[in-house]
Z-matrix of the N, CA and C atoms (Angstrom, degrees):
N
C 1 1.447
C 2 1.518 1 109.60
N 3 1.046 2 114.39 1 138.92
C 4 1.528 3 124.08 2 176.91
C 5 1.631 4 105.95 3 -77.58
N 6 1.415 5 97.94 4 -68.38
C 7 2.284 6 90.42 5 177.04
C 8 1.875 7 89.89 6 -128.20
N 9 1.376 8 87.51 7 168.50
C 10 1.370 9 111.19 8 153.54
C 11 1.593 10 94.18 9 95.21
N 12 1.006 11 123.72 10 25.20
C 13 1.456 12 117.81 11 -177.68
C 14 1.738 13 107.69 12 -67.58
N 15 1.384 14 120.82 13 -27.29
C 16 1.451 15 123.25 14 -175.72
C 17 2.086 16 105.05 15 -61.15
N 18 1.576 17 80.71 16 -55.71
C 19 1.608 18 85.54 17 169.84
C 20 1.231 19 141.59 18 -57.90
N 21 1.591 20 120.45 19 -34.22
C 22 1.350 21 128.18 20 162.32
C 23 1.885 22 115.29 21 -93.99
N 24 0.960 23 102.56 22 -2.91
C 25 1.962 24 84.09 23 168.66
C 26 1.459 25 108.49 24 -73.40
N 27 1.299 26 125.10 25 -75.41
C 28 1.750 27 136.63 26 -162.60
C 29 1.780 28 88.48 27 -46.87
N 30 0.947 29 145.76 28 -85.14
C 31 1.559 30 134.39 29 161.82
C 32 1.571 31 135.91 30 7.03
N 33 1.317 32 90.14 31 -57.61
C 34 1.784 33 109.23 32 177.02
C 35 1.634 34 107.12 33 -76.21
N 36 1.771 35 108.98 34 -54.90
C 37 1.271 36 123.72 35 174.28
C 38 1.789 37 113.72 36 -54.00
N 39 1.337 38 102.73 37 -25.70
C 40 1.675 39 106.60 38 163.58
C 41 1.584 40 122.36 39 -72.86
N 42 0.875 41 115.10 40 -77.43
C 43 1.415 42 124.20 41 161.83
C 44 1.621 43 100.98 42 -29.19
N 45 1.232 44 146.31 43 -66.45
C 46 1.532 45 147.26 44 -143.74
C 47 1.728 46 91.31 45 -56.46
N 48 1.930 47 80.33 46 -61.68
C 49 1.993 48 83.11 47 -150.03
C 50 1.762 49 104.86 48 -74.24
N 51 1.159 50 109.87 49 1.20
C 52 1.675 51 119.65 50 174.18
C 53 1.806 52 113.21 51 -54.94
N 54 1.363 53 78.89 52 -42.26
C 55 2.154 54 103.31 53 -172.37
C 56 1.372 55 78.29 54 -72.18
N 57 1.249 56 153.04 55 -63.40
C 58 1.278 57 131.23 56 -137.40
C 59 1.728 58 119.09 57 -89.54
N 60 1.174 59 123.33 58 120.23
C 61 1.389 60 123.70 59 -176.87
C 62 1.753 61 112.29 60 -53.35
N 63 1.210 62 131.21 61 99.70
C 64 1.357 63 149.26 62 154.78
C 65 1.342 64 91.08 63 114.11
N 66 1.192 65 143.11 64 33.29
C 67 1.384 66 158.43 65 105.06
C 68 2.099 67 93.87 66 70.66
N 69 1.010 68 131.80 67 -141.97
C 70 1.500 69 117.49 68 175.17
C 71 1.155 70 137.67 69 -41.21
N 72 1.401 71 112.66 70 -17.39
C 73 1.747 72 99.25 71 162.54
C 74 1.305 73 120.28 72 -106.77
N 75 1.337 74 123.32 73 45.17
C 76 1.436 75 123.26 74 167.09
C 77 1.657 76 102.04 75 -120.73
N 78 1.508 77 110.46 76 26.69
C 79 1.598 78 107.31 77 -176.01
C 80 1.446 79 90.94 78 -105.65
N 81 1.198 80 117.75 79 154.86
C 82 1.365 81 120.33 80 165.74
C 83 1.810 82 120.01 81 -114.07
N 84 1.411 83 103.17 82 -22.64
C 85 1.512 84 98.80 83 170.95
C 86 1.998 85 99.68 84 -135.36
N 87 1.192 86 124.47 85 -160.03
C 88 1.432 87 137.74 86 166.12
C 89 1.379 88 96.84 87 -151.48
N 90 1.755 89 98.84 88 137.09
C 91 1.484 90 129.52 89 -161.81
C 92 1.466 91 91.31 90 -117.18
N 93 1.428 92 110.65 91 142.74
C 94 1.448 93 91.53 92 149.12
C 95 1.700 94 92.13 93 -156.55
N 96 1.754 95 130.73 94 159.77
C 97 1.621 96 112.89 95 170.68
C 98 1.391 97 90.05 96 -80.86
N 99 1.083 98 97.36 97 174.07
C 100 1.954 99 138.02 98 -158.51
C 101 1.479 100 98.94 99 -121.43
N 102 1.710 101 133.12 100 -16.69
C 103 1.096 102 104.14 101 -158.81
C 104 1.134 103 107.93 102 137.88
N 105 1.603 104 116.37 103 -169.86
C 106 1.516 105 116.28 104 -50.26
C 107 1.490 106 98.21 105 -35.73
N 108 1.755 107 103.91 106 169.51
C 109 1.328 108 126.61 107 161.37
C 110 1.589 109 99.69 108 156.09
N 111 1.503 110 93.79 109 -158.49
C 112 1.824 111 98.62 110 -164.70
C 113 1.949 112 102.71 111 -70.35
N 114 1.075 113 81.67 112 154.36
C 115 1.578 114 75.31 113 165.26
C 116 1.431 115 134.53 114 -99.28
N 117 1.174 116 126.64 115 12.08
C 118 1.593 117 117.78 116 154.42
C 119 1.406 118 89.85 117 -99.60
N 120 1.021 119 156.45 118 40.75
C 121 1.532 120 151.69 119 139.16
C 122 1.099 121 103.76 120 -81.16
N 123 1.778 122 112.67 121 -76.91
C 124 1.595 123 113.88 122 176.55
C 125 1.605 124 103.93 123 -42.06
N 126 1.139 125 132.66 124 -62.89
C 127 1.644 126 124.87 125 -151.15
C 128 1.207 127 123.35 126 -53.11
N 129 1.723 128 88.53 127 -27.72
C 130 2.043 129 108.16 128 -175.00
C 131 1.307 130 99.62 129 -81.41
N 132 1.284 131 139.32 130 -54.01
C 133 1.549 132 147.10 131 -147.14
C 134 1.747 133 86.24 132 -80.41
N 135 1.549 134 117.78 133 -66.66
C 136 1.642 135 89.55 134 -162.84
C 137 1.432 136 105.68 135 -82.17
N 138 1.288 137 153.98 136 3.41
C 139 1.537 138 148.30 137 173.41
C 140 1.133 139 88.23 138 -73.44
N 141 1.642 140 149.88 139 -39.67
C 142 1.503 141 153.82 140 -155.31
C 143 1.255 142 78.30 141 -89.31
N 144 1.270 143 147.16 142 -77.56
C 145 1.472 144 135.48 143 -134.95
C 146 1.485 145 93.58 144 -77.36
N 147 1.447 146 121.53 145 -55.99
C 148 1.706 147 115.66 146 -175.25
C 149 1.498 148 118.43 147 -47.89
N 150 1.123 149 114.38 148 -16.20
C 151 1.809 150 131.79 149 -166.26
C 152 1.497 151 91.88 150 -84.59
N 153 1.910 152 117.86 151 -56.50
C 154 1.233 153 113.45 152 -179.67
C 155 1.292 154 120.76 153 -65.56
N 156 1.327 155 111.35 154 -35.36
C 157 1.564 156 103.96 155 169.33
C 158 1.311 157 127.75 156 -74.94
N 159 1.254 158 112.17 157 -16.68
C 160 1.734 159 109.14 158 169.76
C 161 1.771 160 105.07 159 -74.19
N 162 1.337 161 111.58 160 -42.56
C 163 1.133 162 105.01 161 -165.13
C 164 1.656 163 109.78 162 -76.67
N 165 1.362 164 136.58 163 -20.95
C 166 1.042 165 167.47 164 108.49
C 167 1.617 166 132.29 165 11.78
N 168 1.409 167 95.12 166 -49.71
C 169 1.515 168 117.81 167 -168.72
C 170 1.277 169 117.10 168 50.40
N 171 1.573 170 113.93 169 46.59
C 172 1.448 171 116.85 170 -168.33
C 173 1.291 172 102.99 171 -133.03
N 174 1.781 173 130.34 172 171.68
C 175 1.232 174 128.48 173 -166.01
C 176 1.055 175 113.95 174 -98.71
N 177 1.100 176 135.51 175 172.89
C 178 1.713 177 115.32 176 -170.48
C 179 1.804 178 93.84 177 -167.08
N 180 1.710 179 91.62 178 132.18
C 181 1.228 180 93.67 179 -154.89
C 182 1.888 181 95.94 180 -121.22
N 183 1.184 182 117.73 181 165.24
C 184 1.395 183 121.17 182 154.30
C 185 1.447 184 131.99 183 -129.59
N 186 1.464 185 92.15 184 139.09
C 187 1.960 186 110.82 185 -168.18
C 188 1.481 187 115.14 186 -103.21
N 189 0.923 188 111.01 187 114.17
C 190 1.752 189 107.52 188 -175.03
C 191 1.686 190 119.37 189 -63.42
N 192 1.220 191 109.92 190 133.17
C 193 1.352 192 119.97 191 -177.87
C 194 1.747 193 108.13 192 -41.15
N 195 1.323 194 101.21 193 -73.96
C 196 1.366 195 92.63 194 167.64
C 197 1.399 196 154.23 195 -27.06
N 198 1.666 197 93.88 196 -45.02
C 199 1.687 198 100.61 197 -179.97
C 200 1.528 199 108.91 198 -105.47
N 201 1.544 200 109.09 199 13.40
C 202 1.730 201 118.87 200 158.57
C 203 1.308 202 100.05 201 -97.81
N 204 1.192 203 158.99 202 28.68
C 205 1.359 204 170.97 203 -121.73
C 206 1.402 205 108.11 204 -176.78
N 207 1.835 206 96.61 205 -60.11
C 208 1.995 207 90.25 206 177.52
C 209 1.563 208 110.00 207 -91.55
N 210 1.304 209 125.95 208 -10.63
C 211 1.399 210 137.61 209 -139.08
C 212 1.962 211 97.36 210 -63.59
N 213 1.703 212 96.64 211 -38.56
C 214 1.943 213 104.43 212 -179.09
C 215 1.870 214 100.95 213 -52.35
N 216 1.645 215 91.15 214 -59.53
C 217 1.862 216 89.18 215 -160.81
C 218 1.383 217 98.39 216 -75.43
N 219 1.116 218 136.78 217 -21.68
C 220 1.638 219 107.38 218 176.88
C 221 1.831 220 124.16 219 -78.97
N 222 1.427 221 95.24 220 -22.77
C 223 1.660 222 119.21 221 171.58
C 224 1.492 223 101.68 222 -54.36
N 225 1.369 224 105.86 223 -36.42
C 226 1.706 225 101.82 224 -166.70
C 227 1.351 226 113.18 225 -107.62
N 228 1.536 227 117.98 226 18.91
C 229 1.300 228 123.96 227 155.59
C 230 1.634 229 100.77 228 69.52
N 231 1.590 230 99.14 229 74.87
C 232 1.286 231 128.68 230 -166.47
C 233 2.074 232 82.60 231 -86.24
N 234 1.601 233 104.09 232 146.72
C 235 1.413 234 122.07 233 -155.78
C 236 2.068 235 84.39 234 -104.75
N 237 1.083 236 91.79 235 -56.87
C 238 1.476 237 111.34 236 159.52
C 239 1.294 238 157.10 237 -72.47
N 240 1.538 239 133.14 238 106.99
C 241 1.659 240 122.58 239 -154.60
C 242 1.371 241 94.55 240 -49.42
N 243 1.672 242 101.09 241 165.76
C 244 1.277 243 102.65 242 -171.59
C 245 1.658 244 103.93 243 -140.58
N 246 1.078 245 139.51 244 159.87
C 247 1.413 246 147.23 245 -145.27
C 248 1.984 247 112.08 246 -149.81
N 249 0.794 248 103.80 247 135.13
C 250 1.582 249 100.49 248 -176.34
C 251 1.812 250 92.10 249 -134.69
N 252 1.277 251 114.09 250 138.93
C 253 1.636 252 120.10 251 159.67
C 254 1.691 253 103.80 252 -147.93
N 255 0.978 254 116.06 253 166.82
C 256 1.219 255 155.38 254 -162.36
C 257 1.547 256 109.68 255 -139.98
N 258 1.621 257 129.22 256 120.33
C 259 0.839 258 157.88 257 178.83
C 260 1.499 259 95.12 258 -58.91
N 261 1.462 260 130.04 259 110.79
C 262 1.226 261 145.99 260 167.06
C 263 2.162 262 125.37 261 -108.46
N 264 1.514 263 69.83 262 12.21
C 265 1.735 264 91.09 263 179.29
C 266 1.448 265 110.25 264 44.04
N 267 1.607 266 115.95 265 167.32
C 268 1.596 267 110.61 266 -159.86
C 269 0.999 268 120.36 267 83.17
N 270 1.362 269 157.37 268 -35.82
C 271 1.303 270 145.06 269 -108.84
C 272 1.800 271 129.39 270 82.29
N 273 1.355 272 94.16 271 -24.90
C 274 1.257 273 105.43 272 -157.20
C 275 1.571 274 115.97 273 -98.36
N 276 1.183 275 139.88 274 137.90
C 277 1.817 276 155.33 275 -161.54
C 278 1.496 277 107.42 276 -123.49
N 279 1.691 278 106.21 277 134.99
C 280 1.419 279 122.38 278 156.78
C 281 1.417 280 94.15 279 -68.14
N 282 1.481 281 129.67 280 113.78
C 283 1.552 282 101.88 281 169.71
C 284 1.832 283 91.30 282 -117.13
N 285 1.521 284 96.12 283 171.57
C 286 1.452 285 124.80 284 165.24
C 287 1.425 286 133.94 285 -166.60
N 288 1.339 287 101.78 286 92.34
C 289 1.624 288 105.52 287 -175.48
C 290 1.953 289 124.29 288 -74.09
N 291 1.209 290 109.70 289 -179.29
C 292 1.332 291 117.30 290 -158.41
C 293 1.259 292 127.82 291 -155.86
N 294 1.163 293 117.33 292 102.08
C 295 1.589 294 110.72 293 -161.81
C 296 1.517 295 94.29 294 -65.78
N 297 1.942 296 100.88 295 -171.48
C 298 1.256 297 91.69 296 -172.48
C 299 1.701 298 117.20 297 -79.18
N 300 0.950 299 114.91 298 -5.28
C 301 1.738 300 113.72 299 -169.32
C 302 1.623 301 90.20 300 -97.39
N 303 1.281 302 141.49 301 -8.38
C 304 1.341 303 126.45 302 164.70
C 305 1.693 304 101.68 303 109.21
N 306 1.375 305 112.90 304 10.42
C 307 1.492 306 92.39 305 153.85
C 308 1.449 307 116.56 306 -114.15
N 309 1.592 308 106.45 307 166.04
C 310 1.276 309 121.76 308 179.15
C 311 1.088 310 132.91 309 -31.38
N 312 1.342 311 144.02 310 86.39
C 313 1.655 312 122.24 311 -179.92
C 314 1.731 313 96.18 312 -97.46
N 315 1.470 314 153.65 313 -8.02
C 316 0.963 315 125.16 314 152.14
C 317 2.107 316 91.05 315 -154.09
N 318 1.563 317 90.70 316 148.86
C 319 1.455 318 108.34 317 164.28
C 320 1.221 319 89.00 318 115.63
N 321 1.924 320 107.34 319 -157.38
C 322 1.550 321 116.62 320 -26.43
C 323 1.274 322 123.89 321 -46.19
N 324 1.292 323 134.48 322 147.83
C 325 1.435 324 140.52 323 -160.89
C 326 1.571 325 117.09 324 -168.15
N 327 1.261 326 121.52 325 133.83
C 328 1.365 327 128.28 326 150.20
C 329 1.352 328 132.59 327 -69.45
N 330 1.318 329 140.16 328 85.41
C 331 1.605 330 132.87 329 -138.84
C 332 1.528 331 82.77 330 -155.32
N 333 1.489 332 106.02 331 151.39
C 334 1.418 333 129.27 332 173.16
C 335 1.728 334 110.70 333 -70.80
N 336 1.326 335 102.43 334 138.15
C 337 1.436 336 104.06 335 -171.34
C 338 1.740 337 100.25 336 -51.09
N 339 0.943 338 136.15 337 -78.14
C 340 2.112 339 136.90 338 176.96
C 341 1.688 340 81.38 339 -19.20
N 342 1.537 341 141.30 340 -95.20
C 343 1.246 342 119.71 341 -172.41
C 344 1.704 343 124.92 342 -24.90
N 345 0.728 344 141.89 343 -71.41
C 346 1.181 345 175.87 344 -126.50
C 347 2.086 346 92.52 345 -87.60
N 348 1.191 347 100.39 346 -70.53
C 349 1.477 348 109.77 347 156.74
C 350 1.770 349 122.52 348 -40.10
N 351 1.259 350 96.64 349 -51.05
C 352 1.467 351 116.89 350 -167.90
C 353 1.612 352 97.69 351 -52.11
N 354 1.745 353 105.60 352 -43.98
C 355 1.241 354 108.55 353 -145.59
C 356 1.894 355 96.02 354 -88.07
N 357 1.295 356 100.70 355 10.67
C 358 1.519 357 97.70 356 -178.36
C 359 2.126 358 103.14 357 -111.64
N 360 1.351 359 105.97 358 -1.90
C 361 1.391 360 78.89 359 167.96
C 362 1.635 361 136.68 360 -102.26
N 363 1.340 362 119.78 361 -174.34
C 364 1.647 363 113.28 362 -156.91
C 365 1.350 364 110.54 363 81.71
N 366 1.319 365 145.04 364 26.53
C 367 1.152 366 146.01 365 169.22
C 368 1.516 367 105.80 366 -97.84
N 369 1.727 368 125.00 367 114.29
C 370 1.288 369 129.00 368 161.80
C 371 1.934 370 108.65 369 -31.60
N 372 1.175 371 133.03 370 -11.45
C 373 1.450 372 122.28 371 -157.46
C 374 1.354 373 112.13 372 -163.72
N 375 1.750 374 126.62 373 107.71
C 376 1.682 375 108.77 374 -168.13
C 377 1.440 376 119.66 375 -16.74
N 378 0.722 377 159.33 376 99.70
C 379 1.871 378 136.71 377 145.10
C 380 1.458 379 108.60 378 -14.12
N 381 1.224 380 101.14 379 138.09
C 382 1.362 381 121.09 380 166.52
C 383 1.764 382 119.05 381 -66.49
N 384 1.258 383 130.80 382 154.16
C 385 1.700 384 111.58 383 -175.58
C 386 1.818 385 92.03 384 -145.57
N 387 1.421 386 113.60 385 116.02
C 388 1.177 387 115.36 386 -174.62
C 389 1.944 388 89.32 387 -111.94
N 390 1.890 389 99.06 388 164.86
C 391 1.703 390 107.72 389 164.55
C 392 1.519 391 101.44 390 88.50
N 393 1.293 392 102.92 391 159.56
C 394 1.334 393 121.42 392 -167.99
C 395 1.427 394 124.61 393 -59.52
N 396 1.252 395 110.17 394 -20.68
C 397 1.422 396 120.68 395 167.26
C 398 1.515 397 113.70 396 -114.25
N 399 1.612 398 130.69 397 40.17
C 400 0.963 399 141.09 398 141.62
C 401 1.304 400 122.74 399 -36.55
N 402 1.130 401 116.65 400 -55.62
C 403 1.640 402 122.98 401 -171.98
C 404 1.752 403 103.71 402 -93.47
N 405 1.282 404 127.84 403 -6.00
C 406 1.381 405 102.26 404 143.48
C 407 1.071 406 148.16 405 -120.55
N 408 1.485 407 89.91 406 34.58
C 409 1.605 408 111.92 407 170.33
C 410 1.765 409 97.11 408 -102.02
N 411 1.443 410 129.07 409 -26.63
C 412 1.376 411 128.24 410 -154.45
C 413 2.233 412 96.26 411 -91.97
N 414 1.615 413 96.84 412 -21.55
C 415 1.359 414 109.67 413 175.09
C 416 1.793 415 113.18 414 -76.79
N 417 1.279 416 108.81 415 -28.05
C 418 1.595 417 114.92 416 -171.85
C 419 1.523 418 88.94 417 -90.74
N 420 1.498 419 145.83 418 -38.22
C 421 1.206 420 147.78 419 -177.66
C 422 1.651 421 105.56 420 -68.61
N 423 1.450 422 122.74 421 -40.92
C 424 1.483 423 128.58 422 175.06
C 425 1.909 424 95.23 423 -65.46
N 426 0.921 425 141.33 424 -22.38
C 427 1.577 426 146.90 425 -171.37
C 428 1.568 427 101.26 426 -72.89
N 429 1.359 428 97.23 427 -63.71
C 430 1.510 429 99.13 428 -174.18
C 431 1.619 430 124.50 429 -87.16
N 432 1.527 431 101.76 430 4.75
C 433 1.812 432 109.92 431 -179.36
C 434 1.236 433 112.48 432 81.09
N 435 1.632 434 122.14 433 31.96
C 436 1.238 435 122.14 434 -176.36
C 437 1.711 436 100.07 435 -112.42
N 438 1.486 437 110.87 436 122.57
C 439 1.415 438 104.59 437 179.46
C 440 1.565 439 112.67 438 -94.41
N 441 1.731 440 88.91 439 143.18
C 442 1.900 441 90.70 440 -175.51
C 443 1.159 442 82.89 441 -132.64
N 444 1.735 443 118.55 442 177.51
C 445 1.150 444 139.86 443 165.98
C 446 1.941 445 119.23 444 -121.69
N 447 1.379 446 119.23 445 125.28
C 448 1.372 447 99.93 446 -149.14
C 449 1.823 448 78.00 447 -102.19
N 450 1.284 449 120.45 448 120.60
C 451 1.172 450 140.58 449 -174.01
C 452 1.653 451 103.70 450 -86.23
N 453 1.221 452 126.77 451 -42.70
C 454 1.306 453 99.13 452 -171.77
C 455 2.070 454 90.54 453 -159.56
N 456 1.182 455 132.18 454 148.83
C 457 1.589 456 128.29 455 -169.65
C 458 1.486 457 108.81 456 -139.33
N 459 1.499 458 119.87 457 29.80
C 460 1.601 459 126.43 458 -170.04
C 461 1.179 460 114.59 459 -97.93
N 462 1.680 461 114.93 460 129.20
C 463 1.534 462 136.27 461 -140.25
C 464 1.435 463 95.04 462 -42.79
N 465 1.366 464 115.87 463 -42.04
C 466 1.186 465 133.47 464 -136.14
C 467 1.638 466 103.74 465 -143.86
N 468 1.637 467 117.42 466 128.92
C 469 1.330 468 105.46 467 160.50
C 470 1.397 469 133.52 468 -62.27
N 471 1.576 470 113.68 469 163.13
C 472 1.789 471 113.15 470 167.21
C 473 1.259 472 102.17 471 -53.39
N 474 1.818 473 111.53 472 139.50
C 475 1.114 474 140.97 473 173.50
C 476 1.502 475 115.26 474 -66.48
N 477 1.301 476 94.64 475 -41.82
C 478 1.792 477 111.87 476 170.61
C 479 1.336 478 102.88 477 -67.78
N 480 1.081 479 148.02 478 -28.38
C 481 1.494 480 120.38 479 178.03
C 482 1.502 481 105.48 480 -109.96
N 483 1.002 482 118.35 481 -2.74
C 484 1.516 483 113.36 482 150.26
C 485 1.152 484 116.61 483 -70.87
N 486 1.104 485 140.61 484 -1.07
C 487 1.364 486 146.71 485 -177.60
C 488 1.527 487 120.77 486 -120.15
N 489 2.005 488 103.63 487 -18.86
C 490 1.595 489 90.25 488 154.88
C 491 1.059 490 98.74 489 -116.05
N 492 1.229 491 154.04 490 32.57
C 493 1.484 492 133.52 491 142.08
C 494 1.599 493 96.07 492 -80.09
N 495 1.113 494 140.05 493 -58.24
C 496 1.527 495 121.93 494 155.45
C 497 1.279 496 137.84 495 -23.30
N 498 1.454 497 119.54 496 -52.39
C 499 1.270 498 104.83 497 147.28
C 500 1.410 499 132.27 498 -57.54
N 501 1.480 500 121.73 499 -23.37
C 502 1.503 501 100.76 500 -159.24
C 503 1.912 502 87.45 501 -104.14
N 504 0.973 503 124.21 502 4.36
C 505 1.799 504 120.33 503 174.98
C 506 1.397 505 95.79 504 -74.36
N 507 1.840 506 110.16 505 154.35
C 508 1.092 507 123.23 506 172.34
C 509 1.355 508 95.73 507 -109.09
N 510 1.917 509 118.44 508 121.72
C 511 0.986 510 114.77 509 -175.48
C 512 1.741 511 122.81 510 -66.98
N 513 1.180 512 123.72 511 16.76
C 514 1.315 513 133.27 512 167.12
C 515 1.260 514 113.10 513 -72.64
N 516 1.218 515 120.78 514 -17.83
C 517 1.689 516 131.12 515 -137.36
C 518 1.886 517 97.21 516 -140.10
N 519 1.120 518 114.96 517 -29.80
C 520 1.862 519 134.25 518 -162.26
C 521 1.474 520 100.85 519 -125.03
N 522 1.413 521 121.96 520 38.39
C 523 1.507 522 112.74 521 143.46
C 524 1.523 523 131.01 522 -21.88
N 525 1.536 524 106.05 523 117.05
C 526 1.569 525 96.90 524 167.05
C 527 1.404 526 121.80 525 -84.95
N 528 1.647 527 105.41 526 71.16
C 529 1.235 528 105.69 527 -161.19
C 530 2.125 529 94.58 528 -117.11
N 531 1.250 530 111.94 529 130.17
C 532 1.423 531 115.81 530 177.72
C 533 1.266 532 108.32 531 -40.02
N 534 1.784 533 107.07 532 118.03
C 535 1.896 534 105.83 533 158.97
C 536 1.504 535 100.02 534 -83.51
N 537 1.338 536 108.68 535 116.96
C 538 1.461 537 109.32 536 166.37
C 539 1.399 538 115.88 537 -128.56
N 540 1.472 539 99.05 538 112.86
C 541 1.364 540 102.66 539 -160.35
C 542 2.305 541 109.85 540 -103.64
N 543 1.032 542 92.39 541 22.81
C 544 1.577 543 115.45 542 -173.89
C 545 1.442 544 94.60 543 -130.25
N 546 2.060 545 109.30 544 129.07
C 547 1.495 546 114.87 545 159.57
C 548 1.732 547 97.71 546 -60.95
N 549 1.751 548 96.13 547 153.92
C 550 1.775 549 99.23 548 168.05
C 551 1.228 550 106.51 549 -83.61
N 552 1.617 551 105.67 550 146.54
C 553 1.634 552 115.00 551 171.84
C 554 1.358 553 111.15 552 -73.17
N 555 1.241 554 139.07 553 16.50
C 556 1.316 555 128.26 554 157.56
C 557 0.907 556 105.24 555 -112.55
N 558 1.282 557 124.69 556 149.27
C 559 1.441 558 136.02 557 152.47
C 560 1.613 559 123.62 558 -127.19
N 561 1.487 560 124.41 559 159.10
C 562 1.305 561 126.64 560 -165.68
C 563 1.204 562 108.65 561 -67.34
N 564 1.273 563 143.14 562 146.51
C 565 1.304 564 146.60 563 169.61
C 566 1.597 565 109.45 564 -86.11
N 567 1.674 566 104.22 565 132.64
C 568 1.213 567 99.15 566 -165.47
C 569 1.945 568 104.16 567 -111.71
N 570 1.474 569 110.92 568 -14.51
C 571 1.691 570 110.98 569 -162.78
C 572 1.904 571 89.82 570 -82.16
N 573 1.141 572 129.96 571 -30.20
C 574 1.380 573 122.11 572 177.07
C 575 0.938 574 140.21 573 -55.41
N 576 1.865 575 113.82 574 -21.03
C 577 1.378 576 124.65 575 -161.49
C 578 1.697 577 114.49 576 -82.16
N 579 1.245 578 96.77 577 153.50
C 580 1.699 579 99.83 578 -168.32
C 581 1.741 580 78.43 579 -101.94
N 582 1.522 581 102.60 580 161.29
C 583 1.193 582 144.16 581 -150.30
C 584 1.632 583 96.95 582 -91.06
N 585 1.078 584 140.00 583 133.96
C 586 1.468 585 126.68 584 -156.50
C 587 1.849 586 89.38 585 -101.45
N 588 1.198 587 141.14 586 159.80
C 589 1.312 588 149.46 587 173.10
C 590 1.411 589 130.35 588 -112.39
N 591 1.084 590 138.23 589 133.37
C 592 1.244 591 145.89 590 -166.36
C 593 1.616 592 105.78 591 41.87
């Protein structure tokens, strides 16, 4: 969603747990991703999830956009590193790559799609390129003669594996705390302020 995310969650989140027979107390934790992405997205999604878990008395964990993005092809014993980005507009990608057993060889990061590319060549086997900015990271990789394969380009990751990488995080460790990997374009204004007294 571009705006209005405050307005359409509590709505959707009505309707969901309605379908479900004993509706909030058959949850045992609250999931929500962390990120990257815009930030009144992140701010709305985990203040909503921390609200449910306070009110709840349940733990509430956070899953990164990214590695709910690669979480299918590395689960399935991806032959090939694998790469997840997120459309950061400009030119520019949330990226996070993945060797093949599923750890990190670079990110999370804000890097220009040509970076982002860069960081996928020397691989015996295209890399795989999952997430919404798949294809312009797989277009900056076609620039420099680096072959990728764009495996999957959906706005949004599966819900289902956002929900077992949620289950399987120990919320000690899976803060629902915002990955924000971009300074905010606002900042506080400082020449306006009145002078505080006594």
């Amino acid at each position: 969603m571009e705006r209005g995310h405050a307005e359409a969650l509590m709505p959707m989140v009505e309707t969901l747990i309605g379908e479900v027979p004993g509706g909030f107390s058959t949850l045992d934790r609250i999931v929500t991703t962390v990120g990257p992405g815009s930030f009144t997205g992140l701010r709305v999604a985990i203040a909503a999830a921390r609200s449910f878990g306070l009110a709840l008395r349940r733990p509430v964990v956070g899953v990164s956009t990214l590695t709910a993005y690669a979480a299918p092809l590395i689960s399935a014993g991806s032959r090939t590193s694998i790469a997840a980005a997120v459309d950061a507009r400009h030119g520019s990608v949330f990226f996070h790559a993945f060797w093949l057993d599923g750890r990190t060889s670079f990110g999370p990061a804000l890097v220009s799609a040509e970076e982002a590319a860069r960081r996928l060549a020397g691989n015996s086997a295209p890399p795989r390129l999952v997430g919404n900015g798949a294809e312009i990271v797989a277009a900056a990789a076609r620039d420099l003669g680096i072959d990728t394969v764009v495996q999957a380009r959906e706005a949004a990751p599966d819900i289902v594996w956002v929900a077992r990488l949620g289950a399987a995080a120990d919320p000690a460790f899976a803060p629902a705390r915002p990955l924000y990997l971009r300074a905010a374009s606002a900042v506080p204004q400082t020449g306006g302020r009145i002078a505080r007294q006594g």
